[in-house]
Chimera marker file (.cmm) of the C-alpha trace (Angstrom):
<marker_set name="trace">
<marker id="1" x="119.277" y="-41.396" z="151.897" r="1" g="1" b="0" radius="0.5"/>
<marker id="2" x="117.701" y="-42.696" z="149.117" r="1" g="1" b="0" radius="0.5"/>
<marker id="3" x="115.809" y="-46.409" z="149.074" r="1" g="1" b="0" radius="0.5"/>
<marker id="4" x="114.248" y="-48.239" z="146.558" r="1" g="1" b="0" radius="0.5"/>
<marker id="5" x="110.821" y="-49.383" z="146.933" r="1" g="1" b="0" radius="0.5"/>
<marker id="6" x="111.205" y="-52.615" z="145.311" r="1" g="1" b="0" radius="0.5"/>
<marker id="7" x="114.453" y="-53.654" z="146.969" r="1" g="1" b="0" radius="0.5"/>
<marker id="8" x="112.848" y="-53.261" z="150.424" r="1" g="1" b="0" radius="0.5"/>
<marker id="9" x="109.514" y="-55.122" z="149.612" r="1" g="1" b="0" radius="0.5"/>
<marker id="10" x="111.784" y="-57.592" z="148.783" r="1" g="1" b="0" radius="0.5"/>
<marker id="11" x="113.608" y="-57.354" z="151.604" r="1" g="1" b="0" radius="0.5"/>
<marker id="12" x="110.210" y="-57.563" z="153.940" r="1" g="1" b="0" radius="0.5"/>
<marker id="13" x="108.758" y="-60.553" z="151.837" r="1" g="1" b="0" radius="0.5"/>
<marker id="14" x="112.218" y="-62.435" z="153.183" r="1" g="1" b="0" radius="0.5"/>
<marker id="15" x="112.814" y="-61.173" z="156.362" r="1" g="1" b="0" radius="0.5"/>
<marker id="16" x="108.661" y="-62.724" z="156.355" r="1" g="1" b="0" radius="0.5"/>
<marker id="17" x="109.513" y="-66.057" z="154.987" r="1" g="1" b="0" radius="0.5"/>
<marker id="18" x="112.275" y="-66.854" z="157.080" r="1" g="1" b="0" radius="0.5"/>
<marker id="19" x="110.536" y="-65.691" z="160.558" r="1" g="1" b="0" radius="0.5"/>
<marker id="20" x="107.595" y="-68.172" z="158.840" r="1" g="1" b="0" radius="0.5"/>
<marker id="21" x="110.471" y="-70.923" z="159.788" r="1" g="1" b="0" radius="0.5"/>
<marker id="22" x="111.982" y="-69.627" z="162.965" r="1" g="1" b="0" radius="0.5"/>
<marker id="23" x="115.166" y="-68.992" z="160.315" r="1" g="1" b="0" radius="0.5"/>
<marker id="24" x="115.684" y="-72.144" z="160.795" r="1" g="1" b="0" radius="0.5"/>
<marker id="25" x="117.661" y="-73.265" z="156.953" r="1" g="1" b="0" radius="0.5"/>
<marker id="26" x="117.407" y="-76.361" z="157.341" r="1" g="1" b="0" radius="0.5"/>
<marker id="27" x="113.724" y="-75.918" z="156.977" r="1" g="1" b="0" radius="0.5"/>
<marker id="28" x="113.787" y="-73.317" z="154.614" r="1" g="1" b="0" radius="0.5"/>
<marker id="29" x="115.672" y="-75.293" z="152.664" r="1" g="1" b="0" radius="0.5"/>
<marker id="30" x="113.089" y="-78.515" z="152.683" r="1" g="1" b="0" radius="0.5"/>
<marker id="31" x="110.424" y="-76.001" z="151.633" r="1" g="1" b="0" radius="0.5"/>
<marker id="32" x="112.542" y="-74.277" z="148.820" r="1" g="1" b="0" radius="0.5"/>
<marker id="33" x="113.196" y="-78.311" z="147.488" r="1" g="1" b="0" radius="0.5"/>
<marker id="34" x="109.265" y="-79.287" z="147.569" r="1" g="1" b="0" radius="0.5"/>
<marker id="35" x="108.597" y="-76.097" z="146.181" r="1" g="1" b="0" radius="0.5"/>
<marker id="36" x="111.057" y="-76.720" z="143.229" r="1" g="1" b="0" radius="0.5"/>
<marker id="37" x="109.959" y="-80.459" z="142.752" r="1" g="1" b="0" radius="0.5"/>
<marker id="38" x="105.946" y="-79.313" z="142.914" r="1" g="1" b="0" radius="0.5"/>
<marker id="39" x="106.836" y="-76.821" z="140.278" r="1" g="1" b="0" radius="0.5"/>
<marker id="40" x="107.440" y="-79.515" z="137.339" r="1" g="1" b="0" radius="0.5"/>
<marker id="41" x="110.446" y="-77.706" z="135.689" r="1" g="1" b="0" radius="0.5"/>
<marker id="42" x="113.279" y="-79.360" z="134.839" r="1" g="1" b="0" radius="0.5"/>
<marker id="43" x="115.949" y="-78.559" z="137.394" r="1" g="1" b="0" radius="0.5"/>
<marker id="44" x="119.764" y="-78.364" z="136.045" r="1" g="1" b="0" radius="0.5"/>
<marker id="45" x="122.960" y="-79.428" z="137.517" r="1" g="1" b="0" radius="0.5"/>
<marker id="46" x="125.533" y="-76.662" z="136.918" r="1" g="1" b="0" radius="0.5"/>
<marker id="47" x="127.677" y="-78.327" z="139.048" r="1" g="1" b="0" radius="0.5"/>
<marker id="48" x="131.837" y="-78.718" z="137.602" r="1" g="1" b="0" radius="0.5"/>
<marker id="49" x="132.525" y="-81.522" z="135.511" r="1" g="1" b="0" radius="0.5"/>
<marker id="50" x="135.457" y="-83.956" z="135.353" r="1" g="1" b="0" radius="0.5"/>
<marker id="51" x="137.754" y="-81.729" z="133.656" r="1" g="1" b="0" radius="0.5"/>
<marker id="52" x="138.513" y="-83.270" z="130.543" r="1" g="1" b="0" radius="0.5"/>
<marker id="53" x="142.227" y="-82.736" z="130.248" r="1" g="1" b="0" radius="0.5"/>
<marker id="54" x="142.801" y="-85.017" z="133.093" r="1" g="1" b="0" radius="0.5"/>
<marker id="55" x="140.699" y="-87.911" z="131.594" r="1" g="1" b="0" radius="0.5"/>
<marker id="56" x="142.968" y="-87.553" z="128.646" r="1" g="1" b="0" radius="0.5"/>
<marker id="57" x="146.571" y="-87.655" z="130.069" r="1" g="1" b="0" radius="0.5"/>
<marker id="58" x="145.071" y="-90.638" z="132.153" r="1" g="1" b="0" radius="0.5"/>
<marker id="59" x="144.019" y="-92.368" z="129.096" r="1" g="1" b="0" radius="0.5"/>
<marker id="60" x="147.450" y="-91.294" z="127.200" r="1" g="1" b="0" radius="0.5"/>
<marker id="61" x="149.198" y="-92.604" z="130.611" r="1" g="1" b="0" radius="0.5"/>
<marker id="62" x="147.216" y="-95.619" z="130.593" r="1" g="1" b="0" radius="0.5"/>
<marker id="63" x="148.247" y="-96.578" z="126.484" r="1" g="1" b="0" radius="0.5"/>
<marker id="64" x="152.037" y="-95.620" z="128.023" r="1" g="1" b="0" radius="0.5"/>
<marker id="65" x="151.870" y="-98.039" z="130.539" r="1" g="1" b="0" radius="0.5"/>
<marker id="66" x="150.639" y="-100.710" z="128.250" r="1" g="1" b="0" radius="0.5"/>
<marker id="67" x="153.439" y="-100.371" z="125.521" r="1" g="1" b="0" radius="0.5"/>
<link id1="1" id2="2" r="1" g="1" b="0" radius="0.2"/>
<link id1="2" id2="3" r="1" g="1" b="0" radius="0.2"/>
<link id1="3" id2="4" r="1" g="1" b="0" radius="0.2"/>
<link id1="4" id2="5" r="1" g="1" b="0" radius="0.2"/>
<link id1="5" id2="6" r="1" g="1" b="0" radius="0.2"/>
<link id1="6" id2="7" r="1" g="1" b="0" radius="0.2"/>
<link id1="7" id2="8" r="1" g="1" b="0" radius="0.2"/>
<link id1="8" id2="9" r="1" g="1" b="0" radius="0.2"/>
<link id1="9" id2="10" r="1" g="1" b="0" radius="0.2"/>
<link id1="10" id2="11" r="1" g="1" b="0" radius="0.2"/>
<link id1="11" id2="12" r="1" g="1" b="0" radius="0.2"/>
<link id1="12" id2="13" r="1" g="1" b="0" radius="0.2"/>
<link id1="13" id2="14" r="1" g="1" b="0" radius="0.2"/>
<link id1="14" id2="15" r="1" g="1" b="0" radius="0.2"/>
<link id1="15" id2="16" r="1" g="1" b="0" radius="0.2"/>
<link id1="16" id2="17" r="1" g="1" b="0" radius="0.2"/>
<link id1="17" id2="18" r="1" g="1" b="0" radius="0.2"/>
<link id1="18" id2="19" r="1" g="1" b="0" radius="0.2"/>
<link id1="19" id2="20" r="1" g="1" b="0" radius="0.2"/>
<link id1="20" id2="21" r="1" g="1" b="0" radius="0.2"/>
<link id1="21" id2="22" r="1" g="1" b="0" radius="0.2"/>
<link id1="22" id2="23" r="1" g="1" b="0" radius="0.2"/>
<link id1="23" id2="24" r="1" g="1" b="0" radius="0.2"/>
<link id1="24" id2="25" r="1" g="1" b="0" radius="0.2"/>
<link id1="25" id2="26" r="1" g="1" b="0" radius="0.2"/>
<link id1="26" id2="27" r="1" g="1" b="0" radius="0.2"/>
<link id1="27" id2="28" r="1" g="1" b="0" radius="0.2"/>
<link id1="28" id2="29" r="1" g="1" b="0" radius="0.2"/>
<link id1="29" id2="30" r="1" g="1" b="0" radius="0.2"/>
<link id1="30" id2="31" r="1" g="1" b="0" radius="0.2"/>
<link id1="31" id2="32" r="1" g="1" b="0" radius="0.2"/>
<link id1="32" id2="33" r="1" g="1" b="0" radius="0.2"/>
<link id1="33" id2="34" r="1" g="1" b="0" radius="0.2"/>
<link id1="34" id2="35" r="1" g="1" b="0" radius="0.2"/>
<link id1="35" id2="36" r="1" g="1" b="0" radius="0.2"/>
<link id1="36" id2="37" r="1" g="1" b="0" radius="0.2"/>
<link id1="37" id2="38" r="1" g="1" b="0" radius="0.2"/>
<link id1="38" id2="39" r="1" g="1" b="0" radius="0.2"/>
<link id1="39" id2="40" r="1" g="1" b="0" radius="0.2"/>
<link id1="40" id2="41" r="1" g="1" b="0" radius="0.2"/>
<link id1="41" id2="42" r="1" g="1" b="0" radius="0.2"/>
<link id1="42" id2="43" r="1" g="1" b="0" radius="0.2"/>
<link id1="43" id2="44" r="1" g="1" b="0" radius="0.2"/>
<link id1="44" id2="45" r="1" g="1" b="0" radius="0.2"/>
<link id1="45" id2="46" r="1" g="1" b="0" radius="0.2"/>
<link id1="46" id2="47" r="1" g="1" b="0" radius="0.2"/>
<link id1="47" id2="48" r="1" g="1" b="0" radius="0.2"/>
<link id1="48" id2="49" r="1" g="1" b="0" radius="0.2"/>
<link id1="49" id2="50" r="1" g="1" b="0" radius="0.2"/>
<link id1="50" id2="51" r="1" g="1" b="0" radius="0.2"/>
<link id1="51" id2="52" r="1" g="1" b="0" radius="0.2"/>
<link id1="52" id2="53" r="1" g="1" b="0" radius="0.2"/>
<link id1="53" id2="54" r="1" g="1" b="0" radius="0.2"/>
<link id1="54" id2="55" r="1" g="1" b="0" radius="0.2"/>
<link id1="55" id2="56" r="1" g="1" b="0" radius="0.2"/>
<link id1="56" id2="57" r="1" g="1" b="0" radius="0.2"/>
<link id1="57" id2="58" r="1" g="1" b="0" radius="0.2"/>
<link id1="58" id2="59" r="1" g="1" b="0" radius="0.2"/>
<link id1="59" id2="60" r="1" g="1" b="0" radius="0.2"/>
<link id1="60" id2="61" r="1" g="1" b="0" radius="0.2"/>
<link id1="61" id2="62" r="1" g="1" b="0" radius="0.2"/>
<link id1="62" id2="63" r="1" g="1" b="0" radius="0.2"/>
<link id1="63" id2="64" r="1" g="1" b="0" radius="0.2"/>
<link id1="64" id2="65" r="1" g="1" b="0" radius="0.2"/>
<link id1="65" id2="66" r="1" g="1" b="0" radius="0.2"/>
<link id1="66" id2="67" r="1" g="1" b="0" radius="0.2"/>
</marker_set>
């Protein structure tokens, strides 16, 4: 069977990390954070929005109600 060289250095370097924190995620994840706030890029929230259709048929409710 065939392997790629990269994919299982990559592989190694996590298996690595994790043992480094007894796989322990909430730890890992403390160290990924610190690491991503030391790093001085701007981080982005792709989280969803509000979707927008609903703010409108509230606001179109909302003129409804007030006629």
């Amino acid at each position: 069977m065939w392997t790629d060289e990269i994919v299982e250095e990559i592989h190694q370097i996590r298996e690595e990390y994790a043992k480094s924190f007894n796989y322990d995620l909430d730890a890992i994840f403390a160290d990924l954070r610190e690491k991503q706030a030391e790093s001085g890029r701007e981080v982005v929230n792709l989280s969803p929005k509000r979707d927008l259709t609903k703010l409108w048929e509230q606001g179109a409710q909302l003129l409804d109600d007030a006629s």
